[in-house]
N, C-alpha and C positions, 0 to 999 in steps of 0.2 A: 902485866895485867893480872894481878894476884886475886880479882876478884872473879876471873874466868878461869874455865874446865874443857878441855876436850881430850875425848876418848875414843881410840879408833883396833877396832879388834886387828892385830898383828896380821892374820892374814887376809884382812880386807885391804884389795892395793885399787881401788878404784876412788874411793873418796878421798878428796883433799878441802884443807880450810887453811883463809888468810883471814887473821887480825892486823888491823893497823892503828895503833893510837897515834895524835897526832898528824891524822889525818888533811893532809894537803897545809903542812905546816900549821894548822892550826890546834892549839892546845885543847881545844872544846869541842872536837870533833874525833869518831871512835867508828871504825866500819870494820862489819865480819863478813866475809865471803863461805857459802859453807854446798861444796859440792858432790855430788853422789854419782860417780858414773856408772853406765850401764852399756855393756859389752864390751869394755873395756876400760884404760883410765884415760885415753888420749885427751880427749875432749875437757875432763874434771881437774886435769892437770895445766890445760891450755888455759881455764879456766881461774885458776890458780892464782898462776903468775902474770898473766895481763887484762882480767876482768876490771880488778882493783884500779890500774893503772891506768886505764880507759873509762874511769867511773869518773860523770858530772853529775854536782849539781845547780841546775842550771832553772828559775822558772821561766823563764819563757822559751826554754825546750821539755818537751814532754819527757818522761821519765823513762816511755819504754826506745829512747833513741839511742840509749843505754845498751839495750840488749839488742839492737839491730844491730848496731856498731859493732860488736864483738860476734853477733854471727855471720858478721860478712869477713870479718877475719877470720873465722875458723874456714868457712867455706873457702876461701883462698888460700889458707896457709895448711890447712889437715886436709890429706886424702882418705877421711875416716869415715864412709859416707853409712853404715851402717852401728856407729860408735857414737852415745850422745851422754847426756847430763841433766839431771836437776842440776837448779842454783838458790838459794834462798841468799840474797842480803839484808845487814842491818845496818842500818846508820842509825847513830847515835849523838847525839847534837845539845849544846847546852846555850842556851840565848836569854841572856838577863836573869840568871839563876835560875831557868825554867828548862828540863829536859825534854827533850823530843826525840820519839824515833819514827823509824822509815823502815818499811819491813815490803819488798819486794821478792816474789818467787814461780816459780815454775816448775812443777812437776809435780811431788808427792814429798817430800822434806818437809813435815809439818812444822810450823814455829808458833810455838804458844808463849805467854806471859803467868805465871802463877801467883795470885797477886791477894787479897783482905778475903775476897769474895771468892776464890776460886781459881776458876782458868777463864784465857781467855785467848782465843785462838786467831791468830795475825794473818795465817797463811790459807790461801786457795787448794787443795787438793785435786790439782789436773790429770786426772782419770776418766777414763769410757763411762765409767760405773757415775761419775756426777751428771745430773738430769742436765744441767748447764753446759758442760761440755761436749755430752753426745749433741745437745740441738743445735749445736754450736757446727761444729765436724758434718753433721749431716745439713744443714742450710749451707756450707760454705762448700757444698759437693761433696765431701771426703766419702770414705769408703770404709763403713762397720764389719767386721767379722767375727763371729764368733765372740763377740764383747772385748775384742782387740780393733786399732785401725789395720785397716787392712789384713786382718789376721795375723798382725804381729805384734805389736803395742799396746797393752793399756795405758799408756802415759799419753796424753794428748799435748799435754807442754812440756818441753824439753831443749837444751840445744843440741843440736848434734842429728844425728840418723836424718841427711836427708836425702837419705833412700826411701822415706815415704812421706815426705814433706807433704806432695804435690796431694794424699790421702788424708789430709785432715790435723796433722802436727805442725805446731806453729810455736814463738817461743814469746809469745805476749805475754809479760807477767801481772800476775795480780799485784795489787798496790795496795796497802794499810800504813795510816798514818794516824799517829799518838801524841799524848802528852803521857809524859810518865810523872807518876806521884809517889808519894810515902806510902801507899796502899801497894804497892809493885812490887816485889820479891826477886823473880826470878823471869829470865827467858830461856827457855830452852827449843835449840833446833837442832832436830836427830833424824837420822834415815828412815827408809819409808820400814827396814826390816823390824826396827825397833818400835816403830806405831803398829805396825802391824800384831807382836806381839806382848806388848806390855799399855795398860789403858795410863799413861803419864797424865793423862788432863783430871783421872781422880784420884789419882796415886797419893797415900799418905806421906811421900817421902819428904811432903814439902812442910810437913806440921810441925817441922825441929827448924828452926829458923837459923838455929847458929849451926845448922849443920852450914860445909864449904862447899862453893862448886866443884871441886873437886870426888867430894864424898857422895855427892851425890850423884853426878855422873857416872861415878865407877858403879854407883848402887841399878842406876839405869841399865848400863850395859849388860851386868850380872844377871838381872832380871832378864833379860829377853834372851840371853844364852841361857838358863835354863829355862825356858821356857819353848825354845826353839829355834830364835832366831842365827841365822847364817853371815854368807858373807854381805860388803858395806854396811856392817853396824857401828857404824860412828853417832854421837854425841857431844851435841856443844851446849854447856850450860855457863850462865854471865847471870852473876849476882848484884844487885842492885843496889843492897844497905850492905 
């Protein structure tokens, strides 16, 4: 995959990512798994290695039976009930010389497309702080604190921690689905540490076109360690031309 980059700061041991070309024996099919754990790596690592392997796509099953399915495995097989995860995937798909992608996620892992026009952003950012998500958490009973659920969590989607499931976390992911064109560039999907300290959606890094996923990613990472950013700052960026 010489057209993709990932970047994971040495001592961040929580996030893990799986690429797979060739996905489900088919030559036209490209799926990235990209996870960020939090409180530990149990879960992002669980994640990892059987997320992929239990991924359908199926239409006439819904998409999120997807993410049930692997959080009744982890609840079964991890006794990590305070240990959970973003997940952002990408499916990548080509049908009749036409690409499609499939961008599914949870949590805060933002995933944008940097493309003719700008950005363009794929992913739901599942936080207290979204007006969507709090009326969400508060209609389904959960329980707000101090702009945490329960006083512990700004992440309202996630898998993992369900030590406060039963308070308003749930792992429904948001869905976006595309045609990609000759106007597309780049995707990029990077931890919440790296949104949080570098603005990538208007970052000039993308105006050198032959720069590589590779250059650029490392440019990413650079930035938000000086600028502040800690641990799980990982970066995945997939070049398109």
């Amino acid at each position: 995959m010489k057209n993709n980059a990932y970047v994971k700061v040495p001592n961040s041991q929580e996030d893990n990512i799986i690429a797979i070309e060739n996905f489900k024996n088919d030559e036209n099919k490209i799926i990235f798994g990209f996870f960020d754990g939090h409180g530990g790596g149990e879960v992002s690592k669980f994640l990892q290695e059987k997320f992929i392997l239990n991924f359908n796509i199926n239409e006439s099953m819904p998409m999120e039976y997807n993410f049930n399915n692997i959080t009744n495995k982890i609840i079964k097989l991890l006794n990590v009930p305070k240990v959970g995860s973003s997940a952002t995937i990408v499916y990548l798909s080509r049908i009749y010389n036409k690409r499609y992608l499939l961008c599914l996620n949870v949590g805060d892992n933002r995933c944008i497309i940097m493309n003719k026009e700008g950005s363009m952003r794929l992913s739901e950012d599942h936080i207290v702080d979204n007006p969507k998500e709090k009326k969400r958490i508060i209609e389904e009973g959960g329980i707000i604190y101090n702009n945490n659920i329960y006083g512990i969590s700004k992440l309202s989607r996630r898998f993992g921690d369900w030590s406060i499931k039963q308070f308003g976390l749930n792992c429904k992911p948001h869905i976006c689905r595309i045609e990609i064109n000759e106007n597309d560039y780049f995707l990029v999907i990077a931890s919440s540490a790296i949104w949080n300290s570098v603005d990538i959606e208007n970052s000039q890094l993308f105006n050198n076109l032959n720069m590589s996923a590779m250059d650029i990613c490392k440019n990413i990472i650079n930035q938000s360690l000086m600028i502040g950013a800690y641990s799980n700052t990982s970066c995945l960026v997939i070049k398109f031309k």
